[in-house]
C-alpha positions as CSV (number, residue, x, y, z in Angstrom):
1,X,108.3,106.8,104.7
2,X,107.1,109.6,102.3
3,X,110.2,111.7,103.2
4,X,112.1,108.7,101.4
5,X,110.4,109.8,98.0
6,X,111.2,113.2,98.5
7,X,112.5,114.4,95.4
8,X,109.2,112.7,93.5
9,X,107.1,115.2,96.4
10,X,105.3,118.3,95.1
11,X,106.3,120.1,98.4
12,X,110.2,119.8,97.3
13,X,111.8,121.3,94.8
14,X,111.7,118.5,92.0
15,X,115.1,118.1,89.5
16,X,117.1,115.7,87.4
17,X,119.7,114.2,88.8
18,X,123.2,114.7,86.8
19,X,125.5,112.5,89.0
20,X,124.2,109.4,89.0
21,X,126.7,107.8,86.6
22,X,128.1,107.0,89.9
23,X,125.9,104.6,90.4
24,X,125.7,103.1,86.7
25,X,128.4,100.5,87.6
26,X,127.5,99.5,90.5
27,X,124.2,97.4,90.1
28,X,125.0,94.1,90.4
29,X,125.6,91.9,87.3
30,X,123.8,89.0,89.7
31,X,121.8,89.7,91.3
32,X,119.5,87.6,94.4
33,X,116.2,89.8,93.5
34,X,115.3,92.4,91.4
35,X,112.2,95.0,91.3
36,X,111.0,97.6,88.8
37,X,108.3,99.7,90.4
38,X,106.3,103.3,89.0
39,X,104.2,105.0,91.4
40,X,101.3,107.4,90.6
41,X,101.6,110.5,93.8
42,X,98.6,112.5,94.3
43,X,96.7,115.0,96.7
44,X,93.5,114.5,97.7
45,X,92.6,112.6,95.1
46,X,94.2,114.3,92.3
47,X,97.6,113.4,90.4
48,X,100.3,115.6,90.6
49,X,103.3,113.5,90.4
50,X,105.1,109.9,88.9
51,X,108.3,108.0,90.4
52,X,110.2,105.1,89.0
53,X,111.8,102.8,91.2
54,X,114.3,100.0,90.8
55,X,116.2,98.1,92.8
56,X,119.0,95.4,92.8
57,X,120.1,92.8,95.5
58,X,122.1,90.6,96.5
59,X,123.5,89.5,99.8
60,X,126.2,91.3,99.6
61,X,124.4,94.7,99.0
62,X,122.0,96.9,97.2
63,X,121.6,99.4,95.2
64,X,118.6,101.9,94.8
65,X,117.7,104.4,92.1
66,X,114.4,106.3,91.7
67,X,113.5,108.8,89.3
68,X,110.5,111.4,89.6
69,X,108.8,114.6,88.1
70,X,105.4,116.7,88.5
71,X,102.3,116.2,86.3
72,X,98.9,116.6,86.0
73,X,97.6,120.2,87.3
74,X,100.5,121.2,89.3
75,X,102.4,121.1,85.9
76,X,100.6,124.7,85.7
77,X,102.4,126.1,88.4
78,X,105.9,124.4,88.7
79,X,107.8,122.0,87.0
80,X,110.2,119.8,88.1
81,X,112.2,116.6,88.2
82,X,114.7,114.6,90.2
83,X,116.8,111.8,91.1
84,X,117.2,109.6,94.4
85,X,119.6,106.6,94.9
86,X,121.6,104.6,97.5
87,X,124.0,102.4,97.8
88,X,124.6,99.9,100.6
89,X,126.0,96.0,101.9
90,X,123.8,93.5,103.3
91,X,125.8,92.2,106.7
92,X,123.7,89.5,109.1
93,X,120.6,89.8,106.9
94,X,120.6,94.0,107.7
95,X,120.8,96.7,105.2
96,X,124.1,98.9,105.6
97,X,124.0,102.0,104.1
98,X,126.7,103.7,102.7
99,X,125.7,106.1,100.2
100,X,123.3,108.6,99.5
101,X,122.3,111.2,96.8
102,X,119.6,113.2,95.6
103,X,119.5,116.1,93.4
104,X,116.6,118.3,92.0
105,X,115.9,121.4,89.7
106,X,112.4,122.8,89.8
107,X,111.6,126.6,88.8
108,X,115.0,127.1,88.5
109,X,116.3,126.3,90.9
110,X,118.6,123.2,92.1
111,X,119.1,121.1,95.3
112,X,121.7,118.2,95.8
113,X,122.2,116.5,98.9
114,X,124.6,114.1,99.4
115,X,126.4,112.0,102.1
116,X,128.4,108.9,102.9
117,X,127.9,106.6,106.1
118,X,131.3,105.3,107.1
119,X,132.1,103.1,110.3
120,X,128.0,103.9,111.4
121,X,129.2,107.8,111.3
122,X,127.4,110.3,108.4
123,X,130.4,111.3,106.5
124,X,131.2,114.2,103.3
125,X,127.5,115.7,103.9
126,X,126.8,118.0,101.0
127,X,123.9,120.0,101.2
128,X,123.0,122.6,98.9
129,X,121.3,125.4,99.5
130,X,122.0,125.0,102.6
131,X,119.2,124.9,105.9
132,X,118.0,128.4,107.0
133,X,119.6,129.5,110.4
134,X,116.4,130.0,111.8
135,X,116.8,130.9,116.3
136,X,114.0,127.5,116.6
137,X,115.8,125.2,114.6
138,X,117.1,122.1,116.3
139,X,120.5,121.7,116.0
140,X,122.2,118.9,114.5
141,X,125.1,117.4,116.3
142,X,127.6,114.6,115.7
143,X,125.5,112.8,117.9
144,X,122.5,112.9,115.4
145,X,124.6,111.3,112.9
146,X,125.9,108.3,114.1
147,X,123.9,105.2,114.0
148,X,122.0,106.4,111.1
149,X,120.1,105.0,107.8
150,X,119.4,107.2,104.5
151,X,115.9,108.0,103.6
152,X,115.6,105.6,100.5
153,X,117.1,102.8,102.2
154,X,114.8,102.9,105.0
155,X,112.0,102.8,103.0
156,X,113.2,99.4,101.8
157,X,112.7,97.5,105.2
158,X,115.1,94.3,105.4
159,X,113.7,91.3,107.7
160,X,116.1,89.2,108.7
161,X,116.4,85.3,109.6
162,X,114.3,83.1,108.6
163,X,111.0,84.4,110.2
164,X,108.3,85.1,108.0
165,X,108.5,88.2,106.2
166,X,104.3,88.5,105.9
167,X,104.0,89.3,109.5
168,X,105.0,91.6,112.2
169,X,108.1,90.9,111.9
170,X,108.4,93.7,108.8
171,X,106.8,96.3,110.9
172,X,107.7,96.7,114.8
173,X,110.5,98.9,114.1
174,X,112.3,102.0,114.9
175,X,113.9,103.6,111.8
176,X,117.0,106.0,112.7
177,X,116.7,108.2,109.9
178,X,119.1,111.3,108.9
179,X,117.7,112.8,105.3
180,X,120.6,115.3,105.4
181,X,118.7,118.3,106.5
182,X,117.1,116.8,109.3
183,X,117.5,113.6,111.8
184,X,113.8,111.7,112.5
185,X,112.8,108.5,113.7
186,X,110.4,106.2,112.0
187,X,108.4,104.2,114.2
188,X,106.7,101.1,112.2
189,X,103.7,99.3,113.9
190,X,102.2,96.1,112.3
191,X,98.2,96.5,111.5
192,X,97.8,93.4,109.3
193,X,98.0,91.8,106.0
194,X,96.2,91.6,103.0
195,X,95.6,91.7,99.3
196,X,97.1,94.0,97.0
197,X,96.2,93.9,93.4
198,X,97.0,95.9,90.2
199,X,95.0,95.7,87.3
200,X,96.9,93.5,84.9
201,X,99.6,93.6,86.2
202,X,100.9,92.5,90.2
203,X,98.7,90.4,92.8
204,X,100.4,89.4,95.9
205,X,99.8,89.6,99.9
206,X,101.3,93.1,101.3
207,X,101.6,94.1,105.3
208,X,100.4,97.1,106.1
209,X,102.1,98.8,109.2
210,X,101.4,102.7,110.7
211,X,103.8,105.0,110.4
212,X,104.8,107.8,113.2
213,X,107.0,110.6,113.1
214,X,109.4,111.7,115.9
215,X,111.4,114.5,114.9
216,X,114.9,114.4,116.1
217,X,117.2,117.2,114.8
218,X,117.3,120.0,112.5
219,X,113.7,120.7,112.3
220,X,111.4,123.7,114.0
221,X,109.2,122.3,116.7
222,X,107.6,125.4,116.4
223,X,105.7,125.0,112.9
224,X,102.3,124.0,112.5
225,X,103.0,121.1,110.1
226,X,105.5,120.0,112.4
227,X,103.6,119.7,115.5
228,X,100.5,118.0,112.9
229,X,103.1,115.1,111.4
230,X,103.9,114.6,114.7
231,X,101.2,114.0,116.1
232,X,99.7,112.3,113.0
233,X,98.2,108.5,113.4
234,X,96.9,108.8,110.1
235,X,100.1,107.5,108.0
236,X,100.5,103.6,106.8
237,X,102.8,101.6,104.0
238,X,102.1,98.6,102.6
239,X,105.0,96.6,102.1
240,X,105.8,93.7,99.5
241,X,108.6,91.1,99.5
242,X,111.3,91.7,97.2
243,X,111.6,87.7,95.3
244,X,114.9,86.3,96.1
245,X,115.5,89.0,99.0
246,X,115.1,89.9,102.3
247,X,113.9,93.1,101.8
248,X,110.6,95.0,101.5
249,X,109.3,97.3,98.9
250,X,106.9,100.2,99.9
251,X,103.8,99.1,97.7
252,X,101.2,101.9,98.6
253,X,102.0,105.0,101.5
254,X,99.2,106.8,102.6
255,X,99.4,110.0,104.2
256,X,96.8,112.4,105.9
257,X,98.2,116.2,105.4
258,X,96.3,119.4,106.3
259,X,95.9,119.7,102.6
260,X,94.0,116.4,102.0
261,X,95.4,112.1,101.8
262,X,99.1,112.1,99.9
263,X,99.4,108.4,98.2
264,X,101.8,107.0,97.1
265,X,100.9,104.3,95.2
266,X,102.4,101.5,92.7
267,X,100.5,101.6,89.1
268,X,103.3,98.4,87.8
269,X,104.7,95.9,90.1
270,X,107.4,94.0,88.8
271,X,109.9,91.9,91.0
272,X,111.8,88.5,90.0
273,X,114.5,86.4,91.6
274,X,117.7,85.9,90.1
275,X,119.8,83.1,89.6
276,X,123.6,83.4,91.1
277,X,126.1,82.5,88.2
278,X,129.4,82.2,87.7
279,X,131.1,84.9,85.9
280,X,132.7,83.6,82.1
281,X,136.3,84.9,83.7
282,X,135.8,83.5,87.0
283,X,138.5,80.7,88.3
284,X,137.3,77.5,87.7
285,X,137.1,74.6,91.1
């Protein structure tokens, strides 16, 4: 789940974001549910980055925007922001992705990926720079890119039906993931539910589910942090209901590194159902 939050992570080059005024019009003007989140992200105790998080449903769709940048002591050696959003439709109760876009300047230095899913199949992939022909890296095939979900979107887990969304049901998953330089799976497990609390602020009931890695595509089998993630039991989200939705919001993700415990972790919790209405130039019955 942490590689959904990728442009808020130390370990990537961190930058604003200058084309999201794609994505200005599209948030719903009524929406089912809406949440505001900010996150606190540190390492081994210590802060070294915020995120802000909101998103917009309805059941015909969502839309996703998150905004990050360093602080605290690793402001002393880089500096950085970035953007993150997607765009998708809702169809049976299912999230449907269809468009991605990050972008990030740190040191520097930019990054902008960006893709469209069309018809289940990853389409217009920009990535720039571009991955490092290295001989071990897996390649990506067409293959890889079918039957895909974007990073942010699959951090926002949809449960569909009726069945309760405080149970299981919001963990035994398999999430297809394609991040646009590499194709992984997600594999969700349900551990239980509890509490979750900020001080004056959000108190609610939050499943908590493990997290594994299974690398795909596009990565190198033959790095040491690759064959560690992998191999890492030591990774869990919490996730909260989204009022008036079907979907899930990462509340906390906690992450055992070689470097020390990344969380990921929600300081202001805010999420509210909205009302349907008619719009003042809609046909009247």
């Amino acid at each position: 789940m942490m590689q959904a939050f990728a442009a808020f992570a130390p370990k990537q080059p961190l930058a604003a974001m200058v084309g999201l005024g794609l994505f200005a019009s599209a948030v719903p003007a009524f929406a089912d549910g809406q949440l505001e989140a900010r996150y606190a992200l540190s390492l081994a105790g210590v802060e070294v980055g915020r995120a802000e998080v909101t998103v917009n449903a309805t059941d015909a769709g969502y839309d996703i925007l998150g905004t990050g940048r360093v602080t605290g002591i690793l402001r002393a050696v880089s500096s950085g922001k970035g953007s993150v959003a997607a765009r998708g439709g809702m169809a049976a109760g299912k999230s449907v992705p269809r468009l991605f876009v990050v972008s990030a300047r740190a040191d520097g230095k930019d990054e902008l990926i960006k893709f469209a899913i069309t018809d289940n199949m990853v389409k217009d992939l920009d990535v720039a720079p571009p991955p490092k022909p290295y001989p071990d890296r897996v390649e990506i095939t067409d293959a890889h890119l079918l039957n895909v979900t974007d990073p942010l979107t699959g951090a926002f887990v949809s449960v569909p039906g009726k069945v309760d969304m405080l149970s299981a049901a919001a963990c035994d998953r398999t999430v297809p993931v394609f991040d646009g330089r590499q194709r992984y799976d997600i594999v969700l497990s349900f551990e239980r539910v509890e509490d979750v609390k900020i001080e004056k602020g959000f108190s609610g009931k939050a499943v908590v589910c493990q997290v594994r890695y299974v690398p795909v595509a596009g990565h190198r089998p033959t790095r040491s942090t690759v064959k560690y993630m992998q191999e890492n039991k030591d990774m869990h989200v919490w996730l909260v209901p989204i009022a008036g939705t079907r979907l899930m919001a990462p509340f906390k993700v906690e992450v055992a590194t070689l470097v020390g415990t990344v969380l990921f972790e929600a300081t202001s919790f805010k999420t509210e159902a909205k009302e349907k209405t008619i719009p003042v130039n809609a046909a009247k019955p």
